[in-house]
Biopython code that builds the backbone (N, CA, C, O; Angstrom):
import numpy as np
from Bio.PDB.StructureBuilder import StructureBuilder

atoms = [
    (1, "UNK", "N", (-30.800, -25.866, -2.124)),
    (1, "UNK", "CA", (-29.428, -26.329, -2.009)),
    (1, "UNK", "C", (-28.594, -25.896, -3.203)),
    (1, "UNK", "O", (-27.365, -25.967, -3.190)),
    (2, "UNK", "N", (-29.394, -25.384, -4.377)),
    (2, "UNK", "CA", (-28.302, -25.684, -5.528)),
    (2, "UNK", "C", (-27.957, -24.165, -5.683)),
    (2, "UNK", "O", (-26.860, -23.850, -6.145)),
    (3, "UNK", "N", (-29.092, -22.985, -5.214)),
    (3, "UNK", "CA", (-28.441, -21.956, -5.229)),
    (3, "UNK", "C", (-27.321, -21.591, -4.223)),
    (3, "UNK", "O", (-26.867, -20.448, -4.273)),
    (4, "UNK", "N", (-26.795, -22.553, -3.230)),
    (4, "UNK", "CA", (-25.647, -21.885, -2.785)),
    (4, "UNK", "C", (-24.430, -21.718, -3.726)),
    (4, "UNK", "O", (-23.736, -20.704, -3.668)),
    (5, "UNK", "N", (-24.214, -22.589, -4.476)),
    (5, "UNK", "CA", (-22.636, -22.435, -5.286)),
    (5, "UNK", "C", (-23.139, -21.192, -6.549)),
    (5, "UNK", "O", (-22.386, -20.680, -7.377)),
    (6, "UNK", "N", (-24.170, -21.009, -6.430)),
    (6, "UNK", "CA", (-24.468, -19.929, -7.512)),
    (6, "UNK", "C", (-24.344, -18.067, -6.851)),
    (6, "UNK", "O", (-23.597, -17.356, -7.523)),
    (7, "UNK", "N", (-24.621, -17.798, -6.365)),
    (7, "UNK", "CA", (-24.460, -17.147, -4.983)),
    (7, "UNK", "C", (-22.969, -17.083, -4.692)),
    (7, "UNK", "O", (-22.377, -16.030, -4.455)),
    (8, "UNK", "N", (-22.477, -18.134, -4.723)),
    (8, "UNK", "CA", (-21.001, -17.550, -4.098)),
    (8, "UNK", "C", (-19.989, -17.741, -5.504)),
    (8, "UNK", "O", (-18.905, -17.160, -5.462)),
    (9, "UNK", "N", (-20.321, -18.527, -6.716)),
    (9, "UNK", "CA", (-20.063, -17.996, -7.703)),
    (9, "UNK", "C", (-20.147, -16.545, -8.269)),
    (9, "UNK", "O", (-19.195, -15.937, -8.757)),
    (10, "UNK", "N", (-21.226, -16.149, -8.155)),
    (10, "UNK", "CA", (-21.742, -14.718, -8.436)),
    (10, "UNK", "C", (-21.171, -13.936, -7.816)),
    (10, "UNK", "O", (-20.626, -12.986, -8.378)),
    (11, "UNK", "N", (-21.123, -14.118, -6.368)),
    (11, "UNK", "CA", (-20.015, -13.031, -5.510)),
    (11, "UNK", "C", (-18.557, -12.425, -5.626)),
    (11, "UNK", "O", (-18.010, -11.340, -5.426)),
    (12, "UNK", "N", (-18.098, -14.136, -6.202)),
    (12, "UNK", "CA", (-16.147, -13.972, -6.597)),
    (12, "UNK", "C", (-16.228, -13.290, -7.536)),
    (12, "UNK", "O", (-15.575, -12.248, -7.600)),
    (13, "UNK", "N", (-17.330, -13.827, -8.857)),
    (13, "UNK", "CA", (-17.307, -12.578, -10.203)),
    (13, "UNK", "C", (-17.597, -11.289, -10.000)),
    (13, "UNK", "O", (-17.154, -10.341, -10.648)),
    (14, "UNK", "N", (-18.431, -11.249, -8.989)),
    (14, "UNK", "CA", (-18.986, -9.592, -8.512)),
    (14, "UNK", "C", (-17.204, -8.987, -8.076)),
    (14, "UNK", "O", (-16.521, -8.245, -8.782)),
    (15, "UNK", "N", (-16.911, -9.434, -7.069)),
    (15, "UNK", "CA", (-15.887, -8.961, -6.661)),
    (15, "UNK", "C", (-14.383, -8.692, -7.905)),
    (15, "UNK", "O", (-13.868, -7.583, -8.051)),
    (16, "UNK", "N", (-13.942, -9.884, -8.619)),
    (16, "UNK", "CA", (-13.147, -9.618, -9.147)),
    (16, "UNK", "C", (-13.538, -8.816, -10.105)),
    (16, "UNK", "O", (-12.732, -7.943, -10.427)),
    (17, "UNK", "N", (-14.911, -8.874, -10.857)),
    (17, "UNK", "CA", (-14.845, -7.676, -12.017)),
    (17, "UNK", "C", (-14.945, -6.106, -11.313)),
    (17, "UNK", "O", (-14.389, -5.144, -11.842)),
    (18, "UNK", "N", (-15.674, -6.002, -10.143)),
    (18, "UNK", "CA", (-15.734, -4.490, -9.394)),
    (18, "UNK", "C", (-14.138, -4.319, -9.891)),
    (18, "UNK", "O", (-13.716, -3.792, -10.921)),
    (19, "UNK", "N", (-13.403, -4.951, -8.792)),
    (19, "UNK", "CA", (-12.201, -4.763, -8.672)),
    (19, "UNK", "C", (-11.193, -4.369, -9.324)),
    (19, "UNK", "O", (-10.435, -3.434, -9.068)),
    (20, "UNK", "N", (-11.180, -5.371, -10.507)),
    (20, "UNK", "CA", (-10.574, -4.919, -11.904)),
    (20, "UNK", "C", (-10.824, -3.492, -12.454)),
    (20, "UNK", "O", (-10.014, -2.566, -12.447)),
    (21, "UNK", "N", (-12.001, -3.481, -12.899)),
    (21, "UNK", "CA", (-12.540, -2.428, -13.366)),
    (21, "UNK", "C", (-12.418, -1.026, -12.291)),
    (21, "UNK", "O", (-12.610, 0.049, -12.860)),
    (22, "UNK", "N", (-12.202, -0.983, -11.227)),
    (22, "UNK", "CA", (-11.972, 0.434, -10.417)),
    (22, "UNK", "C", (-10.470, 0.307, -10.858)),
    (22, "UNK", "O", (-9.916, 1.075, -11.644)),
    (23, "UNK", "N", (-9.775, -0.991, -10.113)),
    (23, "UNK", "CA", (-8.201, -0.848, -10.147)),
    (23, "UNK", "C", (-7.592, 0.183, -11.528)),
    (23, "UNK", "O", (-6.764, 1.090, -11.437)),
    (24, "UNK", "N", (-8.429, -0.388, -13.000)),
    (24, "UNK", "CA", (-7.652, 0.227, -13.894)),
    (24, "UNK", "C", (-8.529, 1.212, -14.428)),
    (24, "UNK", "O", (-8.551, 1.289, -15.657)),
    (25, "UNK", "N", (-9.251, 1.977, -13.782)),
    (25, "UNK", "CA", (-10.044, 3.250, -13.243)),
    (25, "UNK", "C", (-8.849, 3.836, -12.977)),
    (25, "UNK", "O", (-8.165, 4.569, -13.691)),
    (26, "UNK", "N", (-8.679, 3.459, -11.938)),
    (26, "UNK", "CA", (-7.459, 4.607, -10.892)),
    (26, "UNK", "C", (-6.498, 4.377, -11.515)),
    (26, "UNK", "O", (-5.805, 5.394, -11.482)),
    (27, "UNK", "N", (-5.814, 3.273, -12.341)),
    (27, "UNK", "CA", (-4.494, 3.035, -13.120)),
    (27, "UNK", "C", (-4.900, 4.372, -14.354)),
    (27, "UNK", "O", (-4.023, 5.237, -14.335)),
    (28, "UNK", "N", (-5.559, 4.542, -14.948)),
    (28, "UNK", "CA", (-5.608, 5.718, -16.324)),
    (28, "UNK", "C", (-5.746, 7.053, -15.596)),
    (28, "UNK", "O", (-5.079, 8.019, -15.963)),
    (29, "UNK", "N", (-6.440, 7.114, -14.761)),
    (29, "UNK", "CA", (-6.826, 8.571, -14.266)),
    (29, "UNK", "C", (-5.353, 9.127, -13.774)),
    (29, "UNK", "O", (-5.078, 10.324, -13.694)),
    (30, "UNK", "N", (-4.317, 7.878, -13.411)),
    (30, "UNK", "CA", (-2.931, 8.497, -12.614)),
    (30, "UNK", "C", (-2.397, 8.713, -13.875)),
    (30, "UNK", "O", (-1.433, 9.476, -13.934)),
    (31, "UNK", "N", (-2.931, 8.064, -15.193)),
    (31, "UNK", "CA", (-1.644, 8.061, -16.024)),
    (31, "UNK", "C", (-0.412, 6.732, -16.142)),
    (31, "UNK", "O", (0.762, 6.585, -16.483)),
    (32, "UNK", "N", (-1.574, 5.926, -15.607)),
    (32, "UNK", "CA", (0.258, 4.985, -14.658)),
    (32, "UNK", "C", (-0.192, 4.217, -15.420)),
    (32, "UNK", "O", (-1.420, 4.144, -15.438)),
    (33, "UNK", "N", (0.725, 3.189, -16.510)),
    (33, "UNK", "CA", (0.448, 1.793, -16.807)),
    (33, "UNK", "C", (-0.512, 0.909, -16.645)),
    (33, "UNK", "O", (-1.061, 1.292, -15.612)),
    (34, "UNK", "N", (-1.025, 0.031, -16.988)),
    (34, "UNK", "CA", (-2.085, -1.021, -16.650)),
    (34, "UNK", "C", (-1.732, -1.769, -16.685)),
    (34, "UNK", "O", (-2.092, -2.549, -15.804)),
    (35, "UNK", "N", (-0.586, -2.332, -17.820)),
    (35, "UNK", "CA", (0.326, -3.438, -17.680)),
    (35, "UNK", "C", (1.806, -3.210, -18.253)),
    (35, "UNK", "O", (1.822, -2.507, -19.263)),
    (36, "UNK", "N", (2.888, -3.609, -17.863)),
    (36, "UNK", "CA", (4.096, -3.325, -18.553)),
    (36, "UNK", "C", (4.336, -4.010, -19.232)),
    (36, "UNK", "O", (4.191, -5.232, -19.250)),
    (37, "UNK", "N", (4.915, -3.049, -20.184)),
    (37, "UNK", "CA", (5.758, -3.681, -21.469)),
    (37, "UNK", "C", (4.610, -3.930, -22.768)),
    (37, "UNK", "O", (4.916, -4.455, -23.839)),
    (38, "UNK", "N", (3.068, -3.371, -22.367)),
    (38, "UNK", "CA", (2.315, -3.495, -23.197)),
    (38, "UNK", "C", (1.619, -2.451, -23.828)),
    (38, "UNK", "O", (1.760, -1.407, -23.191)),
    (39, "UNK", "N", (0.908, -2.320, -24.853)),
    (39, "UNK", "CA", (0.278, -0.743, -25.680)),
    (39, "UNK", "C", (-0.417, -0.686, -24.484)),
    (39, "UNK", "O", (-0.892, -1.744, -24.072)),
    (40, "UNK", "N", (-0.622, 0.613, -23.658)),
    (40, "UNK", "CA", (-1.727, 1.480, -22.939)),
    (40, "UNK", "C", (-3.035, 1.111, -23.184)),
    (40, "UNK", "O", (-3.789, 0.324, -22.613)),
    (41, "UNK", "N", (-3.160, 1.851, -24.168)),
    (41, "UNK", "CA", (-4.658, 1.156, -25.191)),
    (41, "UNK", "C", (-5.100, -0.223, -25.133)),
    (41, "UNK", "O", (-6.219, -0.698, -24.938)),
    (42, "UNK", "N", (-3.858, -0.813, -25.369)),
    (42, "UNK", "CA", (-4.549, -2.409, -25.526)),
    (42, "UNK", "C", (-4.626, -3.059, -24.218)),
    (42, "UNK", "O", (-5.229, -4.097, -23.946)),
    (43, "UNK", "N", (-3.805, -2.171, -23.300)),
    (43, "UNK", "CA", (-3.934, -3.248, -21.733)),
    (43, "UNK", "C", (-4.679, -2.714, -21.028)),
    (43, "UNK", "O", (-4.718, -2.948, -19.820)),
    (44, "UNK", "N", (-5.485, -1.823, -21.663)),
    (44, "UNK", "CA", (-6.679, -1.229, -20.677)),
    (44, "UNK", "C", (-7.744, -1.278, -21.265)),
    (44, "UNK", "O", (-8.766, -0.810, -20.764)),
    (45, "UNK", "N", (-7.711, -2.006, -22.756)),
    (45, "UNK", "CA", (-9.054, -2.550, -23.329)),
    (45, "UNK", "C", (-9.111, -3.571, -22.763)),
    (45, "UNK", "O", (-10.031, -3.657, -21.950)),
    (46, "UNK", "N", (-8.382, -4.527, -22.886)),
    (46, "UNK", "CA", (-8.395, -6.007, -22.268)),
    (46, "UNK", "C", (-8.870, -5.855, -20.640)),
    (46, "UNK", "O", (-9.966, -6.361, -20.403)),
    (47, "UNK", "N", (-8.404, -5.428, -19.873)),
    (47, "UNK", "CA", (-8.884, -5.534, -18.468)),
    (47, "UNK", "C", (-10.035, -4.641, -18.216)),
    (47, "UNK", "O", (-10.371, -4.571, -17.034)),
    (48, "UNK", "N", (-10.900, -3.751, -19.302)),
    (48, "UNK", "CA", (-12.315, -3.269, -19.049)),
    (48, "UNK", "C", (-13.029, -4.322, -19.484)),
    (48, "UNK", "O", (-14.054, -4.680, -18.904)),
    (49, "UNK", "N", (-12.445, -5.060, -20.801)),
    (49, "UNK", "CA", (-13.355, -5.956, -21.121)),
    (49, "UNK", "C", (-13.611, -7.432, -20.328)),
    (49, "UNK", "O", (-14.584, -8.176, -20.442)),
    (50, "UNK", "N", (-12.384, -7.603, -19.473)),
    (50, "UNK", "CA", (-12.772, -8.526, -18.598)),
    (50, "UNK", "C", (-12.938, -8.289, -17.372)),
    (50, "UNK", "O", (-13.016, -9.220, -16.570)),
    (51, "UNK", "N", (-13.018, -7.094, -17.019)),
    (51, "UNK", "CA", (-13.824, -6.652, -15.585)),
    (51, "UNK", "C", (-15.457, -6.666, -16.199)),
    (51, "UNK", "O", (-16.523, -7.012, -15.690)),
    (52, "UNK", "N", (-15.162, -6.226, -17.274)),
    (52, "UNK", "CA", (-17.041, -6.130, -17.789)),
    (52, "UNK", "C", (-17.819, -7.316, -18.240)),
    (52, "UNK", "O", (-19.031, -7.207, -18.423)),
    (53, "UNK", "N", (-17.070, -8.674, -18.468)),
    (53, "UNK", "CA", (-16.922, -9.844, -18.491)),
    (53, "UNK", "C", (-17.601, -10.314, -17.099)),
    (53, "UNK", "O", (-18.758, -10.710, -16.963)),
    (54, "UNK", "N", (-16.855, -10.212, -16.342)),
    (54, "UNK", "CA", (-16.779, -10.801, -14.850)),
    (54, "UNK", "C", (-18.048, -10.169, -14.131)),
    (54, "UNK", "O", (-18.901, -10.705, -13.424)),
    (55, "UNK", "N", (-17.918, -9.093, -14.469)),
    (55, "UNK", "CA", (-19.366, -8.351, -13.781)),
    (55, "UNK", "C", (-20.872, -9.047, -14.384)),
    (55, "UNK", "O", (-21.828, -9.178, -13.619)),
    (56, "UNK", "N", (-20.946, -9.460, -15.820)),
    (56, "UNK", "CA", (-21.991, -9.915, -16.419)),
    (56, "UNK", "C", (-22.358, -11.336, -16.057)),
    (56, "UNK", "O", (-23.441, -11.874, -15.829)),
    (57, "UNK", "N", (-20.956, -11.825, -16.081)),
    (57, "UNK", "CA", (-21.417, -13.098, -15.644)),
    (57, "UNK", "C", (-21.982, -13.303, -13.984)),
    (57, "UNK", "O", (-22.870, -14.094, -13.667)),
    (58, "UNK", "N", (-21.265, -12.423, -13.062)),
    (58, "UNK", "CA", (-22.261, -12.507, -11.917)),
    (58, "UNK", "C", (-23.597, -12.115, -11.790)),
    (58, "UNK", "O", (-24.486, -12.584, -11.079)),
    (59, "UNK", "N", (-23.608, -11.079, -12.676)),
    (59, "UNK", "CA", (-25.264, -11.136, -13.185)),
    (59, "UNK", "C", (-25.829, -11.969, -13.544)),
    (59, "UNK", "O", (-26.986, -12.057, -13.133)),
    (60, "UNK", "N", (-25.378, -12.883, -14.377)),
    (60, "UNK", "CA", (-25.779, -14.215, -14.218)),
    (60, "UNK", "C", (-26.350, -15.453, -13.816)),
    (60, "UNK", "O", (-27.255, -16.212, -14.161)),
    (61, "UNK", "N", (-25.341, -15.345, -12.828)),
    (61, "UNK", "CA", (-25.209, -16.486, -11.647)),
    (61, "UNK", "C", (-26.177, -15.923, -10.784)),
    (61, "UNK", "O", (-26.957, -16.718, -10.261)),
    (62, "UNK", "N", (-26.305, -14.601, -10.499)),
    (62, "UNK", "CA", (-27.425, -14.209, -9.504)),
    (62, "UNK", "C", (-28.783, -14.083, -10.222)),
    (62, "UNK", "O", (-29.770, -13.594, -9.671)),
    (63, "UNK", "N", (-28.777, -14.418, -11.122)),
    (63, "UNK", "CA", (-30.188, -14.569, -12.055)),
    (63, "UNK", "C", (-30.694, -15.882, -11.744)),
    (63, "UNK", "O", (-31.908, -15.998, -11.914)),
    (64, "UNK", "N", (-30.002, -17.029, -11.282)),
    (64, "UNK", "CA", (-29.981, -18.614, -11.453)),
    (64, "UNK", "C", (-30.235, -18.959, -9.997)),
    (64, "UNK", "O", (-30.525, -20.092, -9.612)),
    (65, "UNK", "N", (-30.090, -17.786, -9.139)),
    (65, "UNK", "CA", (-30.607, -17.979, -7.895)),
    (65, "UNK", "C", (-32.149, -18.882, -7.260)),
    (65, "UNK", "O", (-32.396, -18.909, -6.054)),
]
sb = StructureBuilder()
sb.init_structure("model")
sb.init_model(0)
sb.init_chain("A")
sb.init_seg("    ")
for serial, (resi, resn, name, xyz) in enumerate(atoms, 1):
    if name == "N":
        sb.init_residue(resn, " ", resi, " ")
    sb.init_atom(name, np.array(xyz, "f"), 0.0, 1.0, " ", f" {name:<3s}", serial, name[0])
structure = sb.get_structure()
């Protein structure tokens, strides 16, 4: 019973860090912003490091399975 909320914890983090992390994939490769009004550099450190965040921790949660 207790691995279901772990499991679908793990899934939302799976998903939002994939996500993140392709989105601002394809945001640098165009050249295009990651966030406005902010350094390049710094708004595309911040959202690798929390797509890479999000990804670990569903590693995690699917460890606790």
């Amino acid at each position: 019973m207790e691995s279901g909320p772990a499991i679908f914890t793990g899934s939302v983090f799976a998903l939002f860090g994939g996500g993140l992390l392709l989105w601002t994939a394809v945001r640098l490769r165009q050249r295009a912003p990651v966030a406005h009004g902010v350094s390049p550099v710094a708004s595309a450190t911040v959202a690798a490091f929390a797509g890479t965040a999000a990804v670990l921790l569903a590693v995690w949660c699917f460890t606790r399975v």
